[in-house]
N, C-alpha and C positions, 0 to 999 in steps of 0.2 A: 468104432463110431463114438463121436462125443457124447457127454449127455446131453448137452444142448442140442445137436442133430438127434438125440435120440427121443425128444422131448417134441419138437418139432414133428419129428414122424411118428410118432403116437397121435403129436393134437392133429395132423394132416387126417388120423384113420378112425381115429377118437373127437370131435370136434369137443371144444369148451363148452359149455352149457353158460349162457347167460341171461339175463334176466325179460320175462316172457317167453323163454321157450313152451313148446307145448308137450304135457304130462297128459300120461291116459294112467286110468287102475284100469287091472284085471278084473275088479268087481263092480267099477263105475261103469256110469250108463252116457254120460259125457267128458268130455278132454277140457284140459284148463290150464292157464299160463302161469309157468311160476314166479312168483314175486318174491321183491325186496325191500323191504319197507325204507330201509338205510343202506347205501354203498359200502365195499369195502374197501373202496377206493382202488380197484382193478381194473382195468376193463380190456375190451376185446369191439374193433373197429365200436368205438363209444359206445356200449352197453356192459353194463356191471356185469362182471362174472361172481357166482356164483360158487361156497363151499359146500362139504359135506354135511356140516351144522347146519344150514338152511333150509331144514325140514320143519319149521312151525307151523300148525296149523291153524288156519281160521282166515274169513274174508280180509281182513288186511294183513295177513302174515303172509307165509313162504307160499303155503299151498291150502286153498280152497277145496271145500265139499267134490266131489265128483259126479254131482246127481245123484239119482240111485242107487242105492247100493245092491247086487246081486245074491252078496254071501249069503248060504243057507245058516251063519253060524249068529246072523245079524240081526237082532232084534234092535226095536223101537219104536218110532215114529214113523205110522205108515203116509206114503205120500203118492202123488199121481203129478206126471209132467206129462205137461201139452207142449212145450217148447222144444224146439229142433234145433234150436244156435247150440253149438258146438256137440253136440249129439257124437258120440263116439262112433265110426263106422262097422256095421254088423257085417261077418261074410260067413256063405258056409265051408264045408268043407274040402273044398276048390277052390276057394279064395273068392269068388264073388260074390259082392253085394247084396245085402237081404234087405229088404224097406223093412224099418222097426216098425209094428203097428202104435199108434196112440190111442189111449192114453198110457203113457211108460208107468207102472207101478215096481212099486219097493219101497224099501225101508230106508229111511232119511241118511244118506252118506255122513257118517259122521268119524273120519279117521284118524284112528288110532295109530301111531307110528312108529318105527325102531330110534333110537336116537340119533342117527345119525346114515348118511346114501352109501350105499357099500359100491365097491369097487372105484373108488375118488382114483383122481390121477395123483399120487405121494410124492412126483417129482416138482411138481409143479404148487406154489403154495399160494394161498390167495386169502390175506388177513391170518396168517400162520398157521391156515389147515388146507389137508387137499385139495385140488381142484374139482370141481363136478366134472363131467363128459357124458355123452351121450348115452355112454354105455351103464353109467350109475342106474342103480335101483332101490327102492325101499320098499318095505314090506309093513302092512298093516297085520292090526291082530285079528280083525278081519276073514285071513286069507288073502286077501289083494295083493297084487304087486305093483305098484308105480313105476314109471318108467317114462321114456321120454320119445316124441314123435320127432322131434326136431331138437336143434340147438341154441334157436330163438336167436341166431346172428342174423339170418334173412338172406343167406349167402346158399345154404344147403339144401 
């Protein structure tokens, strides 16, 4: 098989990650779209894709607060949400739906992150570093692991 066919059938099984796809943490209490402030002039049916570098944090960088935070390891700023927009989904251990009660408390999501989304796609290069896909993750210091619900193309 080429690499080009083999590249192709990895993104078929692995989609790109582009910009708005939706992130959940293991520790957050809501999902969030990730951003890019500036293109790298890639893209995928017209939306910027996305590298492994693309993990800054803060409201106008790559990736935004999570809500809450869960980790027992998390100190800070304690807070209470009444808000349900993008509320991350609870199930139990059968996989169904649990209604969260409000008011959501925790400690102010403030993440800390590895430098860089492991498992990037290396064949594929996007601004001269790997590509994101769906299957990328990052880890806060936290405990959290970030990860991706979708691939923000709007197709999956």
């Amino acid at each position: 098989m080429s690499d080009e066919m083999k590249t192709e059938t990895e993104e078929m099984h692995y989609p790109y990650v582009v910009r708005g796809a939706t992130m959940y943490c293991s520790c957050g209490t809501h999902t969030r779209k990730l951003d890019m402030p500036a293109s790298h002039g890639s893209y995928i049916r017209d939306k910027a894709m996305m590298n492994r570098t693309d993990c800054k944090v803060g409201i106008d960088k790559n990736i935004p607060p999570f809500g809450a935070c869960r980790s027992e390891t998390k100190d800070g700023i304690d807070i209470k949400i009444e808000d349900t927009k993008d509320l991350l989904q609870v199930t139990d251990e059968d996989g169904n739906p649990v209604e969260v009660p409000l008011p959501i408390e925790g400690k102010l999501c403030e993440p800390e992150l590895a430098k860089e989304w492991a498992d990037a796609q290396e064949e594929t290069l996007v601004d001269g570093e790997p590509a994101l896909t769906v299957k990328c993750t990052i880890t806060c210091k936290y405990g959290g692991v970030i990860g991706f619900m979708d691939a923000g193309q709007g197709v999956y």
